[in-house]
C-alpha positions as CSV (number, residue, x, y, z in Angstrom):
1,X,30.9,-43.9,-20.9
2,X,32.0,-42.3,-23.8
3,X,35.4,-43.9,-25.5
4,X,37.1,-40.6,-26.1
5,X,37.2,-39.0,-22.6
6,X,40.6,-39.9,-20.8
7,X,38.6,-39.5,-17.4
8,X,37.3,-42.6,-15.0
9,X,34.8,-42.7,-12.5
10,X,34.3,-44.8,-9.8
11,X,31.8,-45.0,-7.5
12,X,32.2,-48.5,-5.5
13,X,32.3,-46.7,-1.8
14,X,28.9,-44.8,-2.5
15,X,27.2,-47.6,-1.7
16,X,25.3,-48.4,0.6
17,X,24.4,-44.4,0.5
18,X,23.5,-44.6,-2.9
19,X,21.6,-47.3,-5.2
20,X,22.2,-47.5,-8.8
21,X,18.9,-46.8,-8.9
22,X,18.8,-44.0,-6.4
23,X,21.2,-42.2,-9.1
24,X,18.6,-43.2,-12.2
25,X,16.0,-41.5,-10.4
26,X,18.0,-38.3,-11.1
27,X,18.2,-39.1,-14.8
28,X,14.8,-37.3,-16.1
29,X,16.1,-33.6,-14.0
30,X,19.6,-34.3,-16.1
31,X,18.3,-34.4,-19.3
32,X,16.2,-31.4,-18.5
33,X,18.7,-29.7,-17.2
34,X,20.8,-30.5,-20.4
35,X,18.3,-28.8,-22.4
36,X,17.9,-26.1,-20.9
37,X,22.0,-25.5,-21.0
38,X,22.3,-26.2,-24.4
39,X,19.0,-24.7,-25.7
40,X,19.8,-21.4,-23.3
41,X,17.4,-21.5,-21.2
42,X,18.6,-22.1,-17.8
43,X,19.0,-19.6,-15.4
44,X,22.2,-17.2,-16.3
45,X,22.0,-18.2,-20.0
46,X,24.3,-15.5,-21.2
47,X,27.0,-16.8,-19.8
48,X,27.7,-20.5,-21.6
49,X,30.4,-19.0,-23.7
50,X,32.9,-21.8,-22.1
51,X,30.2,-24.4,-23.4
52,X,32.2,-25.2,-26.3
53,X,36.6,-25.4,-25.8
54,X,36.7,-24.4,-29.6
55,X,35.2,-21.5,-29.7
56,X,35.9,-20.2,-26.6
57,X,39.4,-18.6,-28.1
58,X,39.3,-17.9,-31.9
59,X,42.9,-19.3,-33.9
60,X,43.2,-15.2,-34.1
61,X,43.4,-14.4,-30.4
62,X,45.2,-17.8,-29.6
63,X,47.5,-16.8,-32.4
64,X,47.5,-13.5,-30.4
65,X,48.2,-14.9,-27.1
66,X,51.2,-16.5,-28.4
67,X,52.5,-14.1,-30.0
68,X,52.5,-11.6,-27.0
69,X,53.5,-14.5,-24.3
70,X,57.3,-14.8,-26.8
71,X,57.5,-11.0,-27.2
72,X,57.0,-10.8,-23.2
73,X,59.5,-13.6,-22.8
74,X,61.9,-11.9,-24.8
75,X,62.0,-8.8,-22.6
76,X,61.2,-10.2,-19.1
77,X,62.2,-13.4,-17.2
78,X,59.1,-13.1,-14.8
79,X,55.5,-12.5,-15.5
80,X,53.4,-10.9,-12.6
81,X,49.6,-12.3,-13.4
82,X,47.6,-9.7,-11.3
83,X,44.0,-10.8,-10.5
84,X,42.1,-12.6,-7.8
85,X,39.2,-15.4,-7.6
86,X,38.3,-16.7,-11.6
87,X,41.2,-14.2,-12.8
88,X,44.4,-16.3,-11.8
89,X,43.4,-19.2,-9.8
90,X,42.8,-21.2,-13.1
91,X,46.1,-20.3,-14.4
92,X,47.8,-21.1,-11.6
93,X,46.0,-24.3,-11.1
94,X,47.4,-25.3,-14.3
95,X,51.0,-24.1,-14.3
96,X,51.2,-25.7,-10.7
97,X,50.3,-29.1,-12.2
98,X,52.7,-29.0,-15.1
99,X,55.5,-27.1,-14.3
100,X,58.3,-29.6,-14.3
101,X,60.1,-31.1,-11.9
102,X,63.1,-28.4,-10.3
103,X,62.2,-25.4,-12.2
104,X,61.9,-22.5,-11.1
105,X,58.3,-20.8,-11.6
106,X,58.4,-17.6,-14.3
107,X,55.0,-16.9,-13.4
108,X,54.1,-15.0,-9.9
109,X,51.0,-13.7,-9.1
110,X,49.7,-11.0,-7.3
111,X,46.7,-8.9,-6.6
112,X,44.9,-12.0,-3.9
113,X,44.9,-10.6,-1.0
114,X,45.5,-7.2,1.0
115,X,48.5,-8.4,3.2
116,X,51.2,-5.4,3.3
117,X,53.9,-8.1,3.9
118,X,52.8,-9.9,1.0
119,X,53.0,-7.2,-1.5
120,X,56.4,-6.1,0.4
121,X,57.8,-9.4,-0.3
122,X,56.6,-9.3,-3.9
123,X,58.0,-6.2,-4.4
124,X,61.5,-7.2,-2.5
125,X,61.1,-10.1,-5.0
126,X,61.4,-8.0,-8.2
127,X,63.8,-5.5,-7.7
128,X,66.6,-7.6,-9.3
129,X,64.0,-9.3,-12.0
130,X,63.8,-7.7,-15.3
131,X,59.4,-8.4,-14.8
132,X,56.8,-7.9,-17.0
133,X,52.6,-7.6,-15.6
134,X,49.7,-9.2,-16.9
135,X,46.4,-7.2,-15.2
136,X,43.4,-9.1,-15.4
137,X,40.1,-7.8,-14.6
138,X,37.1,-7.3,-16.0
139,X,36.0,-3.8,-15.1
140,X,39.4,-2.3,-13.2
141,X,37.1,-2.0,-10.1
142,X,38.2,-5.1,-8.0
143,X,40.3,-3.3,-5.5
144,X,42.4,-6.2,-4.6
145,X,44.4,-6.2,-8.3
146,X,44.1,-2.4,-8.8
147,X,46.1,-2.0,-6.2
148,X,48.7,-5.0,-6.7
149,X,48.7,-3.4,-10.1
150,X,49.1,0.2,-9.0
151,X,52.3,-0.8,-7.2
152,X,53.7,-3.0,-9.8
153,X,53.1,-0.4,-12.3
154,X,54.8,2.5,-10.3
155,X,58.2,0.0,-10.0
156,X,58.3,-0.8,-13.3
157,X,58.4,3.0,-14.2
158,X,61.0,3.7,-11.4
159,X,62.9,0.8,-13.0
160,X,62.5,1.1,-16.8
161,X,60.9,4.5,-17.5
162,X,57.7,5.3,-18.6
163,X,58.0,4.1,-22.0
164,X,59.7,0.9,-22.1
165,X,57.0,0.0,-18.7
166,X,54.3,0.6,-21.2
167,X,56.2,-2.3,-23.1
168,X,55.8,-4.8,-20.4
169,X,52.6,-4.3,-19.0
170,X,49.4,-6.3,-21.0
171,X,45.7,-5.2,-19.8
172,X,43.0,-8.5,-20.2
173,X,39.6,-6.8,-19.5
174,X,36.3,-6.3,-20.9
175,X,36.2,-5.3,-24.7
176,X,35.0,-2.0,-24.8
177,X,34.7,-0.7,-21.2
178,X,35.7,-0.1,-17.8
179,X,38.4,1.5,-15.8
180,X,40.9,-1.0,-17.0
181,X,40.0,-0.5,-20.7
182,X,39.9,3.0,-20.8
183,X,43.6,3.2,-18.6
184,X,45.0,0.8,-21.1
185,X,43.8,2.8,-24.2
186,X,45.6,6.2,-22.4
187,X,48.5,4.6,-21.7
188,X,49.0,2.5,-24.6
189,X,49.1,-0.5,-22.7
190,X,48.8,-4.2,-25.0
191,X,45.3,-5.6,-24.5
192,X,43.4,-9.0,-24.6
193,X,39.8,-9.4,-24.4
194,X,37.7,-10.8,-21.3
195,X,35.1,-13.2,-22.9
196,X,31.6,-11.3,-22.4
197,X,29.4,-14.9,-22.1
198,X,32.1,-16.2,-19.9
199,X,32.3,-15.4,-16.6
200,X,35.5,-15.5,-14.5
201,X,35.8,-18.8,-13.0
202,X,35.1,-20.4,-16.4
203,X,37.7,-18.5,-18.0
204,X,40.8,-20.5,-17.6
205,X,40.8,-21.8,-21.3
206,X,40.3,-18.1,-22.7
207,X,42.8,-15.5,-22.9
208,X,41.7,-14.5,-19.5
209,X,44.2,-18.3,-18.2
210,X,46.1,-18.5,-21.7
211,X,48.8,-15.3,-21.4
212,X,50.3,-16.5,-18.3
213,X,49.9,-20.2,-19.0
214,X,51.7,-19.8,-23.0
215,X,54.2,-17.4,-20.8
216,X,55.3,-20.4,-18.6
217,X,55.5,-22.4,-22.0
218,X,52.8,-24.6,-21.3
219,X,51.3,-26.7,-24.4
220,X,47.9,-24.9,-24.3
221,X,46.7,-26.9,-27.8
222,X,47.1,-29.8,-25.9
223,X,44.9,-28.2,-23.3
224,X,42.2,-26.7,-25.3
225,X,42.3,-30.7,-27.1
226,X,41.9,-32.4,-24.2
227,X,38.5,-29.9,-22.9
228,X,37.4,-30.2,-26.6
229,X,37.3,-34.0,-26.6
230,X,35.9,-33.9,-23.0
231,X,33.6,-31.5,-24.2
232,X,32.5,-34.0,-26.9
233,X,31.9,-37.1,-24.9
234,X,29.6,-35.2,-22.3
235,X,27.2,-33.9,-25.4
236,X,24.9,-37.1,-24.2
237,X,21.9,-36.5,-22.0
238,X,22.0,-39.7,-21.0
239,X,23.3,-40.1,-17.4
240,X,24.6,-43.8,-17.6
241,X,26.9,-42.1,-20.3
242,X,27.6,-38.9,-19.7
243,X,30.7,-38.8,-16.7
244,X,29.9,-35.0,-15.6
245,X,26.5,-35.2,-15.5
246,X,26.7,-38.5,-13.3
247,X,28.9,-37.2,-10.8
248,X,26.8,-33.7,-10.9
249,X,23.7,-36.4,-10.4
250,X,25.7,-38.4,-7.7
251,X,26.5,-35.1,-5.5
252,X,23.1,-33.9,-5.5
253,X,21.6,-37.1,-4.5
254,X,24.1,-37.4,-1.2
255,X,23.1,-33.7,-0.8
256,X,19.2,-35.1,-0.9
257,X,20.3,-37.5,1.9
258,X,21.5,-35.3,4.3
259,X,25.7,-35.0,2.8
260,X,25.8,-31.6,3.0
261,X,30.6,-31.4,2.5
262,X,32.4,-32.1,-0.1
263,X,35.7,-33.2,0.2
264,X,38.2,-33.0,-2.8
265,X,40.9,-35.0,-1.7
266,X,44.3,-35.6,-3.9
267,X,47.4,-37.6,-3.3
268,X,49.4,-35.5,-5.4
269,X,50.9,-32.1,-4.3
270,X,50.8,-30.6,-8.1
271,X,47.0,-30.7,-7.8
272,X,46.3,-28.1,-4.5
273,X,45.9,-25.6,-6.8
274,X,43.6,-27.3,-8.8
275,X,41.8,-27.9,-5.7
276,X,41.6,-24.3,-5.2
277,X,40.5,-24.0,-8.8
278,X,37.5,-26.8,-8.6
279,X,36.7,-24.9,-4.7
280,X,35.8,-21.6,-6.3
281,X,34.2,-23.0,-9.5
282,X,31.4,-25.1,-7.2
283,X,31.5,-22.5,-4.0
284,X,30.6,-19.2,-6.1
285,X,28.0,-21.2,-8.5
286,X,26.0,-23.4,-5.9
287,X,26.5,-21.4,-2.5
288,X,23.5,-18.8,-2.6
289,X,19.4,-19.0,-2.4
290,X,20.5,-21.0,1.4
291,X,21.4,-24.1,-0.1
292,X,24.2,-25.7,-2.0
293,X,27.6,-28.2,-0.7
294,X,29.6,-27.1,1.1
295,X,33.2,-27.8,-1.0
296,X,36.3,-28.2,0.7
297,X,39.6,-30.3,-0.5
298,X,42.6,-31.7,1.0
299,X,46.1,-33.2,1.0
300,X,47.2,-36.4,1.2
301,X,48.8,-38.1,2.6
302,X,49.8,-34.9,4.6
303,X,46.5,-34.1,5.5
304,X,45.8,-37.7,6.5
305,X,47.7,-37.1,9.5
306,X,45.5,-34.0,10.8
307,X,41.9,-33.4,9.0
308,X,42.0,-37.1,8.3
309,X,40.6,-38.2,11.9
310,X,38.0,-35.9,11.5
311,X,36.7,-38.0,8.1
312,X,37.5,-40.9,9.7
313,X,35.5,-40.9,13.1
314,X,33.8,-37.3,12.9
315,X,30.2,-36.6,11.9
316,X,29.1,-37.8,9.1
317,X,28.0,-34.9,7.2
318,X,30.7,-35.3,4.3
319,X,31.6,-37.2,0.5
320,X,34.7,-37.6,-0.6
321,X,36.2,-37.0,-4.3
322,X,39.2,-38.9,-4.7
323,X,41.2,-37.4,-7.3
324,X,43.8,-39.9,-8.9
325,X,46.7,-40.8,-11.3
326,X,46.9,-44.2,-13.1
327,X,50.6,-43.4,-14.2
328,X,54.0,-41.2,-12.8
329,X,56.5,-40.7,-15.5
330,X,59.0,-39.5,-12.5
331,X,60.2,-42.9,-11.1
332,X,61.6,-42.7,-7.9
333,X,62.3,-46.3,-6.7
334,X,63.2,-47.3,-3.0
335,X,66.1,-48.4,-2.2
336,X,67.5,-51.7,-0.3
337,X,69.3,-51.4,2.3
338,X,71.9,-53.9,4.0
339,X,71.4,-53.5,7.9
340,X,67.3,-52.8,7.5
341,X,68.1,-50.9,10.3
342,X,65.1,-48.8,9.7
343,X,62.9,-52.0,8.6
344,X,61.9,-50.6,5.0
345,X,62.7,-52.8,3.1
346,X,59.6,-55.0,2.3
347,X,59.5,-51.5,0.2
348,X,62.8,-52.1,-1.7
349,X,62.1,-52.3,-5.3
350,X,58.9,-50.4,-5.2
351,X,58.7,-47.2,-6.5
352,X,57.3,-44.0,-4.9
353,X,53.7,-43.9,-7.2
354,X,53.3,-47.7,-6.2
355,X,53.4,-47.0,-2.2
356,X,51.0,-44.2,-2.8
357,X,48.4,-45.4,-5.2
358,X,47.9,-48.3,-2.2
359,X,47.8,-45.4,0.4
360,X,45.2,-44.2,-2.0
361,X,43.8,-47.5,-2.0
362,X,43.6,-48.3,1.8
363,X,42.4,-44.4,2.7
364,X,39.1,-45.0,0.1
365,X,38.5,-48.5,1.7
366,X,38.9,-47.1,5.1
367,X,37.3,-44.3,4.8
368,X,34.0,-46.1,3.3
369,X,34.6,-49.2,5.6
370,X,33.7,-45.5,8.6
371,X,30.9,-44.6,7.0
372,X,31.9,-41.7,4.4
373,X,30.6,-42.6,1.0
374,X,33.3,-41.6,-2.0
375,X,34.2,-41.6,-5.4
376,X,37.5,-41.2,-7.5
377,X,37.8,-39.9,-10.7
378,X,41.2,-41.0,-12.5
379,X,43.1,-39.7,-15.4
380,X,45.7,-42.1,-16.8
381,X,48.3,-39.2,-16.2
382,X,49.3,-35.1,-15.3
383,X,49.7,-33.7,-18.7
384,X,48.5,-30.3,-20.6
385,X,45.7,-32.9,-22.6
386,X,44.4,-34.7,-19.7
387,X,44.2,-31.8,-17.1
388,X,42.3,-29.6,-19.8
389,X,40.0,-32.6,-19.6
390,X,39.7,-32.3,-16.4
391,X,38.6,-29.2,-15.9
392,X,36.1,-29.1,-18.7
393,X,34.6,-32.7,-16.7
394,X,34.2,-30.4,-13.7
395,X,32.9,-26.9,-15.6
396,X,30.2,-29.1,-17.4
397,X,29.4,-30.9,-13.9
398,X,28.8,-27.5,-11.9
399,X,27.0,-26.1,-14.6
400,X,24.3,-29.1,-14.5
401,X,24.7,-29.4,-10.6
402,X,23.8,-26.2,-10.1
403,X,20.5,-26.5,-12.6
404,X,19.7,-29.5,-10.7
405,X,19.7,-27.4,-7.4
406,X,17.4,-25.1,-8.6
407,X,19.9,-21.5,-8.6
408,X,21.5,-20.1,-11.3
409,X,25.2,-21.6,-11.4
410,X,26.8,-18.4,-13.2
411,X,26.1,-15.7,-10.8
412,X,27.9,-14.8,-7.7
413,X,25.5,-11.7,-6.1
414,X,26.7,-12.6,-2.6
415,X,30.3,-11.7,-3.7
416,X,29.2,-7.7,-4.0
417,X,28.4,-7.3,-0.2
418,X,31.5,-7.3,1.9
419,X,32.4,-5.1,-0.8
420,X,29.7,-2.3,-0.2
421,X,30.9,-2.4,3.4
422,X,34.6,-2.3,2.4
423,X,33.6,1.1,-0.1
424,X,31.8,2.6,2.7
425,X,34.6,2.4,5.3
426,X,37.2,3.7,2.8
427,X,34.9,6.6,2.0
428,X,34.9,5.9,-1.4
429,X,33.2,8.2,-3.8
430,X,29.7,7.5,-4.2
431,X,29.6,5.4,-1.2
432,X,28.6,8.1,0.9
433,X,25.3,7.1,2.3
434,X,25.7,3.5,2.3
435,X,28.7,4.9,4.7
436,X,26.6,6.7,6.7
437,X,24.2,3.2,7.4
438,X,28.0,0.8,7.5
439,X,28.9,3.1,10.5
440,X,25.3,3.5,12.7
441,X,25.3,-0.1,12.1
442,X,29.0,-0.9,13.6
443,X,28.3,2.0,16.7
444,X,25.2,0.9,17.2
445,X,26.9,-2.9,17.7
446,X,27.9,-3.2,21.7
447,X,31.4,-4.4,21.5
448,X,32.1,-8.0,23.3
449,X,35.8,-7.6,23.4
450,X,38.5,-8.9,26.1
451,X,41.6,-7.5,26.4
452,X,44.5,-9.8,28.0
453,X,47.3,-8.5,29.3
């Protein structure tokens, strides 16, 4: 394994499932599959602009980025990042992992979901908060941010005026066109540029993940440094030394075998969000064409006391991915206590990362001693540098999963239906005869409902 990446894997508790071997015979579709990435010639070839960390963001834009994150800061104690799926789930995986112990977040987000008692509570939020919005969307079409950002926009004029709104308000969408483009160029709105070759749930490195991240004060050369050197030690097409490709190699061959869940289990809170992250990065790229692994991720040790039972004794359709820590800079030691009254103290003296790196320790083993084969990839700590590694490790493993499977990793065409359905209902314009075949369909449907009283 390459010397420079700060990432470990260990794969112990895949066997009996899997053979060193059994993972060789993989190696000839890796290499082919890393041609055919790197030459660009895979399926969805024009979008491998995250392929390289350094160029990803030129010094310009990054310069850019930074500049706007300190004038924001200057003006408003709370950034609003509006965007849904690829658009904030990077960011916020990222902030939610660093942000320091106590502190407040500066950085909300909005534009997710539909709930009217979640934008009423957003809204409740910010009536006190001198706030400024960062819209990200590629087109402006997405209904779920338009909206958030439609409502967002009209209290910022109501509090500040038109003019000093425009101030505070920074558009990240496609280069030349769109909705969003062209409203930003009318209003006179600050804009950064979505990455063409990149598509959303790649873009946490580029601006698309850098405003909100540089607004919460996040090292992001530490970030980009850490994918970069990642990015460098999986240049090899070599399984036995590349770490991405082997745990793309690994999946696929439990997939082969009949594993059709994967479970991305973490024993740090910091990292649900990443775990939302790395669940949208491997749902939208392998789930199409009726195939691809099921991703799911949990909690622990919370978790350990619900969906644990079900990986302990359920069916055995599931692999686990152990994420883990080697090092806690917060130390949080237990302490003795006289009386024992609540017999603890065989833990007096440790601290809290020692009792739950050997809860990590006895849930692998026990889980492999039922029958559910897993891995764990480590980092030596939770820092800016070693996270942006981390998700490079797992772009670069989807990427080359996904060409293994046969689809193409960068598209999401499923995405686009519930959407036509959703246009049709609303009456939107142009919808009007896929409305007409939504609503035969649904009264055509005999209704199987029961009514309690």
């Amino acid at each position: 394994m390459a010397a420079r990446v700060p990432i470990a894997l260990d794969w112990t508790y895949l066997h009996p499932h899997l053979t060193p071997e059994q993972i060789e015979r993989w190696a000839p579709k890796a290499r082919l599959c890393h041609e055919m990435l790197h030459e660009g010639i895979c399926p969805g070839s024009d979008f491998r602009g995250w392929l390289d960390p350094r160029a990803i963001i030129s010094p310009e834009e990054l310069a850019k980025v930074k500049d706007l994150a300190k004038r924001l800061r200057d003006t408003a104690d709370v950034m609003v990042s509006v965007g849904i799926g690829g658009s904030y789930l990077g960011a916020r995986a990222v902030l939610e992992a660093l942000q320091r112990p106590g502190e407040a977040p500066n950085v909300l987000f909005a534009g997710k979901d539909l709930s009217a008692h979640s934008h009423a509570a957003l809204l409740r939020a910010l009536e006190d908060k001198e706030f400024c919005v960062n819209v990200i969307s590629k087109s402006g079409t997405t209904v779920e941010p338009a909206i958030a950002f439609r409502l967002l926009r009209d209290l910022l004029v109501r509090s500040l005026g038109e003019e000093r709104a425009r101030g505070r308000i920074v558009a990240t969408t496609d280069a030349s066109k769109g909705i969003l483009r062209r409203l930003a160029t009318q209003e006179g709105y600050q804009t950064l540029a979505v990455p063409g070759a990149v598509g959303g749930r790649y873009s946490v490195l580029s601006a698309v993940g850098l405003l909100p991240i540089c607004f919460a004060r996040i090292d992001v050369e530490a970030l980009l440094a850490g994918a970069a050197d990642c990015a460098d030690a999986c240049l090899d097409a070599d399984l036995a030394a590349n770490p991405a490709y082997f745990y793309a190699a690994a999946r696929n061959a439990l997939f082969s075998r009949g594993f059709r869940v994967e479970i991305l289990a973490n024993f740090e809170p910091r990292l649900h969000y990443f775990a939302e992250w790395w669940k949208q990065l491997f749902a939208e790229s392998e789930g199409k064409d009726g195939t691809g692994i099921f991703p799911t991720a949990v909690d622990f040790t919370t978790d350990l006391h619900s969906l644990g039972q079900w990986i302990q004794q359920g069916q055995r359709l599931a692999f686990e991915t152990f994420l883990h820590l080697d090092l806690e800079p917060e130390v949080q030691t237990i302490p003795y206590v006289p009386e024992d009254t609540d017999e603890l103290n065989y833990l007096a003296g440790k601290s809290l990362h020692e009792v739950n790196m050997q809860a990590y320790r006895g849930t692998a083993l026990a889980h492999h001693e039922g029958g559910v084969p897993n891995m764990t990839i480590s980092l030596p700590t939770l820092d800016a540098y070693n996270l942006g590694a981390l998700i490079y490790f797992f772009e670069k493993a989807c990427a080359v999963s996904g060409c293994l499977l046969g689809i193409n990793p960068f598209n999401q065409p499923g995405v686009e239906h519930y959407k036509r359905n959703m246009f049709a209902l609303l009456r939107k314009p142009g919808a009007e005869s896929e409305a007409e075949r939504v609503l035969g369909t649904l009264a055509a449907q005999e209704r199987a409902i029961v009514r309690f009283a």
